[in-house]
C-alpha positions, -999 to +999 in steps of 0.1 A: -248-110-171-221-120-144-183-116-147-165-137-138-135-135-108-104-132-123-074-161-111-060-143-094-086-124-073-103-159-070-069-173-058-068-143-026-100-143-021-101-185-014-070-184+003-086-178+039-107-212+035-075-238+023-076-252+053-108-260+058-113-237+085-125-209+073-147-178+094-139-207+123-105-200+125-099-163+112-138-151+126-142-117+119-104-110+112-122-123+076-139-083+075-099-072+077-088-096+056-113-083+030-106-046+033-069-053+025-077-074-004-098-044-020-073-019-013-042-046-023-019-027-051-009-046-084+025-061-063+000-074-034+012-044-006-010-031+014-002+008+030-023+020+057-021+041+086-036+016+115-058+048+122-071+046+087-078+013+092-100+019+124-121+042+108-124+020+078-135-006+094-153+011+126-136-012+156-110-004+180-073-008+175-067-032+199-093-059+177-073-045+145-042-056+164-060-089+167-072-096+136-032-083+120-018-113+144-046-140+134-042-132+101-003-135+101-006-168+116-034-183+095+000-173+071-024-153+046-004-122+052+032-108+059+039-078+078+066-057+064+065-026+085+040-028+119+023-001+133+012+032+133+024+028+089+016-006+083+031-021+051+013-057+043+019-085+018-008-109+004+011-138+009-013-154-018-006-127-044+002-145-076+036-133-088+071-115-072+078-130-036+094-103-017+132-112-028+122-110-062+106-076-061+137-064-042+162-079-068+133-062-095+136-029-079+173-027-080+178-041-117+158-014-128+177+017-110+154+019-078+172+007-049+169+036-031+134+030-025+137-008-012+136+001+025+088+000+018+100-038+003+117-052+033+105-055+072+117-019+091+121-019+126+096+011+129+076+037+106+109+065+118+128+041+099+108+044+067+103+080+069+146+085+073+152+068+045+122+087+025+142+118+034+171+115+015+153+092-017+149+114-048+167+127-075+182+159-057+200+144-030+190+147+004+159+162+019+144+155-023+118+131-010+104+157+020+103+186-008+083+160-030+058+154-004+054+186+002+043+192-037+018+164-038+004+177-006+001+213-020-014+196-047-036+172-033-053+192-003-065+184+024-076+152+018-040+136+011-023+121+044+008+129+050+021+100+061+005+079+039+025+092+013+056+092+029+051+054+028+034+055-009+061+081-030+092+066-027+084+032-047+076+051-077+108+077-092+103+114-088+098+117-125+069+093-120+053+110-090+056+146-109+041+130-144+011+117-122+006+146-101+004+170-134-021+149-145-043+153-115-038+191-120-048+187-152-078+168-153-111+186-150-128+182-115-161+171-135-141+141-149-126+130-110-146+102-103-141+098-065-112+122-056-081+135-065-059+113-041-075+081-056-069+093-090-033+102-079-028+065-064-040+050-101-021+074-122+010+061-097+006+028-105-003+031-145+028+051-154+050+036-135 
C-alpha cells in the first residue's frame, strides 16, 4: 500500500521541474536541493552549518557554493544568512512569506528573535543578537546554550543552536530540553538532538 505525497511536499518537491528544465538546468545542485527539503522545518527554513552540509552530502564546499548560487537563481530558494551558518528558505513552501512570519513573530511577543527571519550580513551578526535574546536580559541566550549543550552532549553543535534557540522562547527551549532528560534512552529513536529539534517545534 502506497501513501500518497502530501500538497505540499508534492508542491516543493516539483518546484525544480516548472520550467521545464529540470536536472538540465539545476544538474546535481538537484542532490542539495533534496537534502534541504528533508531537513526543511514546518516554516520552510533550512539551518545548517555549510560544514555539515559537506559532510552530508560528501563534495567539497566550493560545489556546495555552486549548487547554493544555482539554486537561488533557478529562484527555488532564498538565502537569509550565507555562509559558515546558512539560514535558507523554500521559496515554494506553501504558507508565511518572510514579511508575514516577521509581522507573526512580533504579534505574538517574539521580536527579539527576528534577526534568524531576515537576511544578516554575517553568522557574528546572528550570534550578537543571540547574546542578549532571552528572558534574563543580556548574556540569557549564551547561558541557555550552554544548558542544552550540557544536556545534549557531545553530539549537539554549538553553533547550530546558536542559530536554532532563539526562534523558540526560553520557556519553550527548557520545556523541550526536560523532556529529552526525561525520556528513557530505550525510547530515543535516533538521538537526543533530533528528539530535541522535534520537541522544539511541537511545543512551540
Amino acid at each position: 500500500m502506497t501513501t500518497p505525497l502530501s500538497p505540499q511536499l508534492r508542491t516543493v518537491l516539483t518546484a525544480p521541474f516548472l520550467d521545464g528544465q529540470g536536472a538540465r538546468s539545476l544538474g546535481r545542485a538537484l542532490w542539495l536541493y533534496l537534502h534541504i527539503v528533508l531537513e526543511v522545518d514546518r516554516r520552510g527554513l533550512f539551518i545548517r552549518r555549510l560544514g555539515r552540509i559537506v559532510t552530508a552530502l560528501g563534495v567539497g564546499e566550493a560545489e556546495v557554493q555552486q549548487w547554493l548560487d544555482r539554486l537561488s537563481q533557478g529562484r527555488l530558494i532564498e538565502i537569509l544568512s550565507p555562509a559558515p551558518f546558512l539560514v535558507i528558505k523554500l521559496r515554494s513552501w506553501s504558507g508565511n512569506t518572510r514579511s508575514e512570519i516577521v509581522s507573526a513573530s512580533a504579534d505574538s511577543g517574539q521580536s527579539s528573535n527576528l534577526h534568524i527571519e531576515v537576511p544578516v550580513s554575517s553568522s557574528s551578526s546572528a550570534a550578537a543578537a543571540f547574546s542578549s535574546t532571552g528572558d534574563g536580559g543580556p548574556g540569557e541566550g549564551e547561558a541557555l546554550l550552554r544548558e542544552v549543550l550540557d544536556a545534549l552532549g557531545e553530539e549537539a553543535d554549538a553553533e547550530e543552536f546558536r542559530e536554532l534557540l532563539p526562534r523558540y522562547s526560553p520557556a519553550t527551549v527548557r520545556q523541550a530540553l526536560r523532556r529529552v532528560e526525561t525520556t528513557p534512552l530505550n525510547q530515543i529513536r535516533k538521538s537526543k538532538t533530533a528528539l530535541f529539534r522535534y520537541l522544539l517545534d511541537k511545543l512551540s
